[in-house]
N, C-alpha and C positions, 0 to 999 in steps of 0.2 A: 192259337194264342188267345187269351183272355184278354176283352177291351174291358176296360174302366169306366164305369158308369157314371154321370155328370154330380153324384153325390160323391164318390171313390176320387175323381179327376179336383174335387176342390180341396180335401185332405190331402192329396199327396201336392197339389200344389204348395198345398199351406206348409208342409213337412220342408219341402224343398226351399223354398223363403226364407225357412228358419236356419234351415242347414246353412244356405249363404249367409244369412245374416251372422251367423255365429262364425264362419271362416272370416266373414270384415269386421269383426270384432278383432278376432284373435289377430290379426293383421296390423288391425291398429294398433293392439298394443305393444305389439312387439317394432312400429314403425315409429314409437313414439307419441301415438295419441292415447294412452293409458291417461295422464294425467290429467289430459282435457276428457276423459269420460271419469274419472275419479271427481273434476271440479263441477262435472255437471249434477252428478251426486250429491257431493259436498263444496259445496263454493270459495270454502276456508282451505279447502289442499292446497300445501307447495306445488309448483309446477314443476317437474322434472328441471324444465330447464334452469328457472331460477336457483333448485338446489344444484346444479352441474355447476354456475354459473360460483354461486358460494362456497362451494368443495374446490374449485378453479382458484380463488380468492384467496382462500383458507390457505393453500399448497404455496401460492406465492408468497406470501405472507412469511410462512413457515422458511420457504426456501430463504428469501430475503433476510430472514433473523439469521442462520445462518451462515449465510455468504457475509452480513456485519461481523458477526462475531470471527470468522474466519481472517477477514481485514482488519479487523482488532489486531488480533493474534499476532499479523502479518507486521502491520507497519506501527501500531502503537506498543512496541515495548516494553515491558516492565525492567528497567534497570536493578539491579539486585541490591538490596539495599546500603553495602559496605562501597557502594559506588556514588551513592547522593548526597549532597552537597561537597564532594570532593574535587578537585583539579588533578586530573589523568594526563601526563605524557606519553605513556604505555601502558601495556598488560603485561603484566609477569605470567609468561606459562612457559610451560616446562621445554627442553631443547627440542625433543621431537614434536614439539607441537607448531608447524610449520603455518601458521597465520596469520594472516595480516590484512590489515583494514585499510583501504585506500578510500580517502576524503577529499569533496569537493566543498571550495566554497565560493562566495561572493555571486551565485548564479540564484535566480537561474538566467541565460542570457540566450539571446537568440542566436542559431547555428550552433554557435560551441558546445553551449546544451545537450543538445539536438544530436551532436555527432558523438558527442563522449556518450550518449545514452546509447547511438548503434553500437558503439564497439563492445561496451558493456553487455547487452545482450545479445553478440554474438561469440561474444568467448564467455560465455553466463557467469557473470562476475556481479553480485551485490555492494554495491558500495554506500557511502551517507554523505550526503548532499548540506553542509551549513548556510542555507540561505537566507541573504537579507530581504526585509519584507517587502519594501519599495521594490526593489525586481519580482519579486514572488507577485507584488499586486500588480506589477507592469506584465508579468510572463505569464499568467494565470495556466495554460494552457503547457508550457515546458513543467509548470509544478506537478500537473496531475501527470504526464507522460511520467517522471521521477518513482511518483507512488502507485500508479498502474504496472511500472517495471521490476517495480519491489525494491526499490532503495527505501533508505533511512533517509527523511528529514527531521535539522536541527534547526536549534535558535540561530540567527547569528548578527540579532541587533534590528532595528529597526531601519537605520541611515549608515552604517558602517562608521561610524565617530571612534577618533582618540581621546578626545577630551574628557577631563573628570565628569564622572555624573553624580547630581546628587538621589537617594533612595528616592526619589519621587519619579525623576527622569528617565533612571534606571529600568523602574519599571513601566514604564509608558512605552521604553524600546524592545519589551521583552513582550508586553500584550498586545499592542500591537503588529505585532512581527507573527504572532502564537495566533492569532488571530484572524487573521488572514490566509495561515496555512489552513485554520479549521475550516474558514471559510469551502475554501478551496478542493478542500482534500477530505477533510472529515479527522484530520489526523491533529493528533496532543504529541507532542515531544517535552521531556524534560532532558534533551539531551543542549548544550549550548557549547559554543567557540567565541574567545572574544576576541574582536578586530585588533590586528596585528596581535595579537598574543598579548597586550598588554593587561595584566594581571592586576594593577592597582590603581582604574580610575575610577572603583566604584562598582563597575559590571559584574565581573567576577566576588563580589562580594554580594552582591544581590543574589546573583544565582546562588551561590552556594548557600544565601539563609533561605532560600525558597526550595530547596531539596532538586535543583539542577544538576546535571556533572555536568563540570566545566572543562571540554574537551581539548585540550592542546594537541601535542603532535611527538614522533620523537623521530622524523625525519623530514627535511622541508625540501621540495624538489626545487626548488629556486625558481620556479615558471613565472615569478610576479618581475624577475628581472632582467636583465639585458644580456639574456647566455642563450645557446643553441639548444636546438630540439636535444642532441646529443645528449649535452651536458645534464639536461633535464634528466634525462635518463638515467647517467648515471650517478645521480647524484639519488636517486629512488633506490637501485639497486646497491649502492650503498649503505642505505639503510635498511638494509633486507636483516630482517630478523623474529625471529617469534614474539606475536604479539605487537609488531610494529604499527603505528600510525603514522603512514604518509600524507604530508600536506600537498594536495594540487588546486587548481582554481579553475572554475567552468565558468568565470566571470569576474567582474570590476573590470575589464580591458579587453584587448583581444588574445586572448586564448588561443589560438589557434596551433600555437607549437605546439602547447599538452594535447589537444586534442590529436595530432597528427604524430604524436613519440608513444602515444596511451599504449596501442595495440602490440607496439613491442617490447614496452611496460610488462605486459601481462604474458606476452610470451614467455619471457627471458624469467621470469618470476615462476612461472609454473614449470620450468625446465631445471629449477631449482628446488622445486618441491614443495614450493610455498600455494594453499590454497587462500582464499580470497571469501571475508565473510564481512561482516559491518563489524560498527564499533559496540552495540549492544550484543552482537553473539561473542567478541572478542569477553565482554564481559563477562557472561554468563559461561564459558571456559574456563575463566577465573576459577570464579565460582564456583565452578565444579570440581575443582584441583581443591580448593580449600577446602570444601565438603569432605572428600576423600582422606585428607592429610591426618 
């Protein structure tokens, strides 16, 4: 065997230093020190991380725009335009078209909320929610469960008043109420109900010159008055018919009998054929029948 002579022994060391050095090179780069040998080069390089960091940003960012517009989509609306500034008691669709819109108002209020919201999604039933803003600014937290659950929120006044309003005051109960939910929610309705149905103190004339539908009903379950859970009931299922709006209440008092008739509400309705959507896809059914016709 050939020994190495002290001239031969320092080349091949020298070879050999190089060879490592080039294995920790390649190491680095692929460990992630690329950039800091690229900044030691050039001082001005992005750092990996920092661009990871802005592609991370970017993607959120992107997602985010998204996931709004998708809640757009969801909870704000567009009512179709042979529906604005008008006064709805029903939808006209056709006999086989089995639906119906079940509405809550004077909420949002604590428990009753709360419990109509279980039963809702768990027999996944969409419903629209009319509430006043003084509860909505006391409930903050029942508002966003409503539009997290995928209900409809409407106008439904500021203080719940009968009294005549003048267009000044009118509108004060309608921005501030609107207002609140955006606060709240992020959510625009031009959807509105006026307290007790009352049609001529003003309110329902505001909405409808401001491009609202004015939501009435065309079956009321009687829950605001002195009858049994029962009677609630059947006083809904008599009103069963396409395109119906049922009136119930998740608030102004204690609710408790609707919330505890609700669930055989829903039974008794879908064992009848009737599916369950809001008052804006009732319209947009409309809509689609008159398109066709």
């Amino acid at each position: 065997m050939a020994y190495l002579t002290s001239k031969n022994r320092s080349f091949g060391l020298a070879v050999v230093g190089a060879a490592l050095l080039g294995t920790g090179f390649l190491a680095w780069q692929f460990t992630g020190g690329r950039t800091s040998v690229s900044q030691w080069f050039n001082p001005n390089a992005i750092s990996r991380k920092t661009l990871t960091t802005e592609a991370e940003a970017a993607f959120a960012h992107t997602a985010g725009l998204i996931a709004e517009a998708e809640r757009q989509k969801l909870y704000n609306v567009t009512v179709p335009p042979q529906f604005l500034g008008k006064t709805i008691k029903d939808v006209k669709l056709k006999p086989d078209q089995k639906y119906i819109a079940l509405t809550f108002d004077d909420g949002p209020w604590p428990k009753v909320t709360n419990n109509i919201l279980y039963t809702l999604k768990a027999h996944d039933v969409r419903a629209t929610f009319f509430v006043v803003g003084l509860h909505a600014q006391a409930y903050p937290e029942q508002l966003k469960q409503i539009v997290a659950e995928g209900h409809i929120l409407a106008n439904h006044t500021w203080n719940h008043r009968y009294h005549n309003f003048s267009t000044q005051q009118a509108a004060v109960q309608f921005k501030k109420t609107a207002d609140v939910i955006y606060k709240h929610t992020g959510v625009k309705t031009s959807l509105f109900r006026p307290p007790g149905g009352h049609l001529r103190n003003g309110l329902v004339k505001y909405a409808n010159a401001n491009k609202y539908s004015s939501i009435m009903w065309s079956q009321d379950s009687g829950d605001t008055t002195n009858i049994s859970s029962s009677s609630i009931l059947a006083n809904i299922l008599a009103g069963a018919k396409p395109g119906a709006i049922i009136l119930m209440h998740d608030g102004g008092g204690d609710r408790l009998k609707t919330a505890s008739m609700l669930p055989q509400a829903i039974k008794e309705l879908k064992k009848r054929g009737y599916q369950f959507v809001t008052v804006p896809e009732l319209f947009e059914l409309a809509a689609q029948n008159s398109s066709q016709s």
